[in-house]
C-alpha positions in Angstrom: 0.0 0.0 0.0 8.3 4.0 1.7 10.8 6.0 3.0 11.3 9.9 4.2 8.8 12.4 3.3 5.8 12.7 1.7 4.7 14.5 -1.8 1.7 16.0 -1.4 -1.1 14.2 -3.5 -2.1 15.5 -7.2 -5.4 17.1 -7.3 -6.8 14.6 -9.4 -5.2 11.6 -7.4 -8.0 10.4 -5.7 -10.6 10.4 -8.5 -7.6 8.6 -10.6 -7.5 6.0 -8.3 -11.4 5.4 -7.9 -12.2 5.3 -11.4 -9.4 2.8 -13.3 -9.0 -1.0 -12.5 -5.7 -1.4 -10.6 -3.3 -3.6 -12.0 -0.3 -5.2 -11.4 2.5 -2.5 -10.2 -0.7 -0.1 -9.8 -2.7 0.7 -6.5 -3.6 -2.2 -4.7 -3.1 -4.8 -7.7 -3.9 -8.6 -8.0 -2.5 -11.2 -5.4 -1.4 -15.0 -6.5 -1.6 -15.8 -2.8 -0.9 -19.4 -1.7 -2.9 -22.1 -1.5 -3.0 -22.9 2.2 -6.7 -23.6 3.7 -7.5 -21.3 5.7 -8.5 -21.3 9.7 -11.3 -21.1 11.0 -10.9 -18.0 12.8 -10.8 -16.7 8.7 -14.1 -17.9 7.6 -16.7 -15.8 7.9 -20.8 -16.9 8.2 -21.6 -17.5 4.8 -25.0 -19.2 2.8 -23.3 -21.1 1.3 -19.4 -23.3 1.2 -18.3 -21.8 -2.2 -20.0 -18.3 -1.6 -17.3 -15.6 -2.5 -16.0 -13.3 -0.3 -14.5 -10.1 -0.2 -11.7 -7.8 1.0 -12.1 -4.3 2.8 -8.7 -1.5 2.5 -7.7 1.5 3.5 -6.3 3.8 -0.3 -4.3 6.5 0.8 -2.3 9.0 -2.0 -0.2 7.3 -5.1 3.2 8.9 -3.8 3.1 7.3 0.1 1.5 4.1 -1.8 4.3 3.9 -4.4 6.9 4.6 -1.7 5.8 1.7 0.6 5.2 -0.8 -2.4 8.8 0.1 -3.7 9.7 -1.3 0.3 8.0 -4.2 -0.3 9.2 -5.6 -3.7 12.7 -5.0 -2.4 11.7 -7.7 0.7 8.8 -9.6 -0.3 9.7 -12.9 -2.1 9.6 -11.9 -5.4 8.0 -15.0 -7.1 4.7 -14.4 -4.1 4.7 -11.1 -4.6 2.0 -10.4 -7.2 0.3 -7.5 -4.6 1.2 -3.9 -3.9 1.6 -2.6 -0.8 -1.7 -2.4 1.6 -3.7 -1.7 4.8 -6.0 -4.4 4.6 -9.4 -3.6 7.6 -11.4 -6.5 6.8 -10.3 -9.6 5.3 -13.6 -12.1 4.2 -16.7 -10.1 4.1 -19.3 -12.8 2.3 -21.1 -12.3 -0.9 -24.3 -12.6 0.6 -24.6 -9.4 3.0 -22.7 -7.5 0.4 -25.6 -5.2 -1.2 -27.7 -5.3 2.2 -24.9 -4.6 5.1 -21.7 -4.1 3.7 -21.6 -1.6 0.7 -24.4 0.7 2.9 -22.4 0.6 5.8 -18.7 1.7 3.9 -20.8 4.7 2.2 -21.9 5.8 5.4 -18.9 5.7 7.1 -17.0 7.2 4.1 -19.5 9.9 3.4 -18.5 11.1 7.5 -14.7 10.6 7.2 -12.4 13.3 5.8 -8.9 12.3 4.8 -6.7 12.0 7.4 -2.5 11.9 7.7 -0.8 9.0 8.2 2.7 7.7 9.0 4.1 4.3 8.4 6.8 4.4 11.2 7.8 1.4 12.9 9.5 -1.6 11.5 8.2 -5.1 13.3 8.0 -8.6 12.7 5.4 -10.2 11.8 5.6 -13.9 13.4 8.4 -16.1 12.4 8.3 -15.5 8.7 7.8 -11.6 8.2 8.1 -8.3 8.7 6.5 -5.5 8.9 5.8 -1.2 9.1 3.2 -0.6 11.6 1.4 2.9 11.9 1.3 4.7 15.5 -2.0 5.6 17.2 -0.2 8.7 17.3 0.3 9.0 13.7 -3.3 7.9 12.4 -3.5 4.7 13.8 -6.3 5.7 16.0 -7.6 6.9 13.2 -7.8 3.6 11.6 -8.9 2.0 14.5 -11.8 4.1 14.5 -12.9 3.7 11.2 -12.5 -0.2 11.9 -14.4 0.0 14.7 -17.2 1.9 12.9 -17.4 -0.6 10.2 -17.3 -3.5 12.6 -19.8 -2.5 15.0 -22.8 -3.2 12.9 -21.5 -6.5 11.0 -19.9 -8.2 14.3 -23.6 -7.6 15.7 -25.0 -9.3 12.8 -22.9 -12.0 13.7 -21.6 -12.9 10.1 -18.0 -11.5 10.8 -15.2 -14.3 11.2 -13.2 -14.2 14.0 -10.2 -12.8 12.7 -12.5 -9.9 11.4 -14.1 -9.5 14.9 -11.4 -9.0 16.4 -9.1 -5.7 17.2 -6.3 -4.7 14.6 -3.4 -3.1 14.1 -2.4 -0.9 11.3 0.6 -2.0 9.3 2.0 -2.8 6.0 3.5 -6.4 5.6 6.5 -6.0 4.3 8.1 -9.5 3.8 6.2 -12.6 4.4 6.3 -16.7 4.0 10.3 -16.8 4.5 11.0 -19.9 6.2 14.8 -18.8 7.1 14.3 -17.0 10.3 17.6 -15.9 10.2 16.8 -14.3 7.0 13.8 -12.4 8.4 15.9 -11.1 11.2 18.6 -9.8 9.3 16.1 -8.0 6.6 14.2 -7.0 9.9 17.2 -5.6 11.3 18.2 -3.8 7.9 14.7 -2.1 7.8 15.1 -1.2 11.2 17.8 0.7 10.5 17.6 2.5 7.2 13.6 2.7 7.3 12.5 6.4 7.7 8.9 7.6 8.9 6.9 8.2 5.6 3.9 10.5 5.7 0.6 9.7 3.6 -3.2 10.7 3.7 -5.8 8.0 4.0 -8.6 8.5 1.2 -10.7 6.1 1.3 -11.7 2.2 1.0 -11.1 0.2 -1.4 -13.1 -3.0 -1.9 -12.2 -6.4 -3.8 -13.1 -9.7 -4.6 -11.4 -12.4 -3.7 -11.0 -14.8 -6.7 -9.0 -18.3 -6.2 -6.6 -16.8 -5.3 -6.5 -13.4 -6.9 -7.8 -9.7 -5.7 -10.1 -8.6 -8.4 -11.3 -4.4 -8.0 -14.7 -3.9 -6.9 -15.2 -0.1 -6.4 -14.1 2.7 -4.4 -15.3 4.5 -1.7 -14.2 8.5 -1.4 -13.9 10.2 1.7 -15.7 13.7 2.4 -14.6 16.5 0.9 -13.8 19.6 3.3 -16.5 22.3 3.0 -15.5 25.2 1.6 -15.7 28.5 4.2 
């Protein structure tokens, strides 16, 4: 979804974004991810086994996106990394809820959020096998946690959530992943944690996508509110 400072977004950044299909090397873009089955604690309440589900992000300006996915391609194994850098909210949002409770309740709370700064700022691992750059509270984080929570409140009630997406989160970007070599972690850990400098950004919206075998396929956008002019 980066190193020093920040370039303030283009005027046209944001509609840019919201109205092209991402691709790969473009906002966001398509994951190969791996074929693992996953938990329980990732399965959401669904109608039906095979019902598809979907995947909830936070889009922030190109320049602090490009920086951050530029910190990723030099980490991430490059034959599993088909996905730009992200701030994933909510990871398997089912089909089924998606024109009655999901869509409404993202338009809602992006037509009452105005674009907020953010700074990716601290390096951290990520388990055994990764790494990544987490963003303060104090640096939009709470921010993030907000929104989450906003989101969340009305879909964990409903009781359709999994429990991964039920629960709290932080706000990061991973930045390496499924290395098996720990020592190899450490040492990129230990690299990132010494060259990496905070990089400012501006979250814009949400981003919504299917998930596809496999694959991240662009739904839509969501825009955050406009300030008002005086």
């Amino acid at each position: 979804m980066a190193q020093s400072s920040s370039a303030a977004p283009q005027n046209n950044t944001v509609e840019r974004l919201f109205q092209q299909t991402p691709t790969a090397g473009n906002h966001n873009a398509d994951i190969n991810a791996s074929r693992r089955v996953p938990s329980p604690s990732q399965q959401p309440r669904r109608e039906t086994e095979n019902e598809p589900v979907y995947i909830l992000t936070l889009l922030t300006d190109q320049a602090h996106h490009d920086r951050m996915t530029a910190l990723r391609k030099i980490y991430f194994p490059r034959k599993l990394n088909k996905l730009d850098a992200h701030l994933t909210l909510f990871h398997v949002l089912p089909e089924s809820k998606l024109e009655s409770s999901i869509i409404p309740v993202i338009e809602q709370v992006a037509s009452q959020t105005m674009p907020f700064s953010i700074t990716a700022r601290t390096p951290g691992q990520l388990g055994k096998h990764g790494m990544g750059v987490f963003i303060p509270r104090n640096a939009g984080g709470d921010q993030i946690r907000e929104l989450h929570s906003a989101l969340q409140e009305p879909w964990k009630r409903a009781g359709w959530l999994s429990v991964q997406d039920a629960g709290g989160m932080k706000a990061h970007y991973t930045i390496m992943n499924k290395i098996d070599d720990e020592t190899e972690v450490q040492k990129a850990f230990d690299e990132v944690r010494m060259t990496f400098r905070a990089d400012e950004g501006r979250g814009e919206g949400f981003g919504l996508w299917r998930y596809d075998r496999g694959w991240w396929r662009w739904v839509r956008g969501f825009r955050f509110a406009e300030a008002k002019p005086e």
